[in-house]
C-alpha positions in Angstrom: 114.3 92.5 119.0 113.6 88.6 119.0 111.2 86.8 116.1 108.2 86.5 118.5 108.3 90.1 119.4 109.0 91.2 115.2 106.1 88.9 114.5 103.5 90.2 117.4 104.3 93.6 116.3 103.9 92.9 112.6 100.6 91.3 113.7 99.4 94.4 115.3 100.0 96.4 112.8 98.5 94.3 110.5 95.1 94.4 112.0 95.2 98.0 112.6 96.1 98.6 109.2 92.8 96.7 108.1 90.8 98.2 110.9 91.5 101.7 109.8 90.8 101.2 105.9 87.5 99.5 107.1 86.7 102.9 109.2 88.3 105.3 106.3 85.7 103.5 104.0 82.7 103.0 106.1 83.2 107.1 107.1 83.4 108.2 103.2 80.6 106.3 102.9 78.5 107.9 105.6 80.4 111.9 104.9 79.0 111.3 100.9 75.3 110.8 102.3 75.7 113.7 104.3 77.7 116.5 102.4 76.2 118.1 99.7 78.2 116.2 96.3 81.1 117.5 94.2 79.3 118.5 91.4 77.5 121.8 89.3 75.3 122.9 91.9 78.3 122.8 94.6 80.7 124.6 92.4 78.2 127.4 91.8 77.7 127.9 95.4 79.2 130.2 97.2 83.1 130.5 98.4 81.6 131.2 101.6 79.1 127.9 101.6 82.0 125.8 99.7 84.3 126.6 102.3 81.8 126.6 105.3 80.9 123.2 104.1 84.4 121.7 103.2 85.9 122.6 106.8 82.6 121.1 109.1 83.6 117.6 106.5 86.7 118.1 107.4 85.8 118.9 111.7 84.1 115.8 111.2 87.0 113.4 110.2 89.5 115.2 112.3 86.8 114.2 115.8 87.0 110.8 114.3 90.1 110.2 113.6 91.2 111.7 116.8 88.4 109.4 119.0 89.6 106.7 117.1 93.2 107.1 117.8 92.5 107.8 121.5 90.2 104.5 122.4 92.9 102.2 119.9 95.5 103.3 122.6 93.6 103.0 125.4 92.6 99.1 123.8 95.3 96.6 124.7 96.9 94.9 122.1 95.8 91.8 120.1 99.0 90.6 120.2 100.9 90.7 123.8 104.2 93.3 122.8 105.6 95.5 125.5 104.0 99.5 125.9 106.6 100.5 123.9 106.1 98.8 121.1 101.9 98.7 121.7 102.4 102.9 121.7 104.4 103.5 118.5 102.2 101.2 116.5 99.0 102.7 117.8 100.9 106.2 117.3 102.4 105.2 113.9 99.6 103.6 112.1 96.7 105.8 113.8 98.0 108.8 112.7 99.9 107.8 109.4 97.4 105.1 107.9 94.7 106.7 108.7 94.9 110.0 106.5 96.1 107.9 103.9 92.4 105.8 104.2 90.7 109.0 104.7 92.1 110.2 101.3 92.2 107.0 99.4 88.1 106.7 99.7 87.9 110.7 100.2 88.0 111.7 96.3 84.7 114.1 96.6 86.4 115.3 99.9 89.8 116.0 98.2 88.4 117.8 94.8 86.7 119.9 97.1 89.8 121.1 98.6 91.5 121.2 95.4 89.0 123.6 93.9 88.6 125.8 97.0 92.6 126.4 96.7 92.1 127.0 93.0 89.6 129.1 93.1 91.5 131.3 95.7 95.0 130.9 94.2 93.8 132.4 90.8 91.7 134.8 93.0 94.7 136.1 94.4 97.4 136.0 91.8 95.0 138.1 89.7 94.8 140.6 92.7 98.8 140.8 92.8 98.9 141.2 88.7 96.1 144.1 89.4 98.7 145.6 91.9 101.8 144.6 89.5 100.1 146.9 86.9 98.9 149.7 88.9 102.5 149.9 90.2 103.9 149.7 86.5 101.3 152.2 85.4 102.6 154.7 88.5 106.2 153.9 87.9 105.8 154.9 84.0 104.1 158.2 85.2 100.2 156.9 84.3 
């Protein structure tokens, strides 16, 4: 690869990095104005409502990010590079960069998850020790 093609390419990504923080920011922005906060009164809602809640958020960035992705490739390059190049950087930084904006302004978002798998691990390791003791109650003759 020759210097003007490196530095095009470097260029490029460059500007899609920044464009995809900008849109990772501006969408936590608008999601935390719509979805109902991380706080008491969501944590005492229901698993059903929690979860319900957590995937549309979710729906909702995936139909961005994918939108996004699909009119950035469709969108010639700033810089001139050949397709090649102009695909793997849109592929690269769309998909890669962008879930790492997402999360970086996504912290609501991302205790949500955490608390939904949580809530459901513990739910289900204490249904396995239920089983684990029913089965050491039948082995010992109980």
């Amino acid at each position: 690869m020759n210097p003007s093609t490196f530095l095009m390419v470097c260029l490029n990504i460059a500007v899609l990095t920044l464009f995809y923080t900008v849109l990772g920011g501006l969408l936590s922005y608008g999601l935390k104005n719509v979805f109902t906060p991380f706080d008491d009164t969501w944590t005492n809602a229901t698993l059903g409502f929690k979860v319900g809640e957590t995937s549309l958020e979710l729906i909702v960035i995936g139909l961005i990010a994918y939108w996004s992705m699909y009119f950035i490739e469709k969108a010639p390059p700033l810089f001139p590079v050949s397709k090649k190049f102009d695909t793997s950087v849109d592929t690269y930084i769309s998909g890669v960069f962008f879930v790492y904006a997402i999360f970086l302004f996504f912290d609501e978002l991302w205790s949500k998850v955490q608390h939904i798998y949580t809530y459901i691990t513990h739910i289900v390791l204490r249904k396995m020790d239920g089983e684990q003791s029913s089965d050491k109650k039948h082995q010992d003759g109980v």
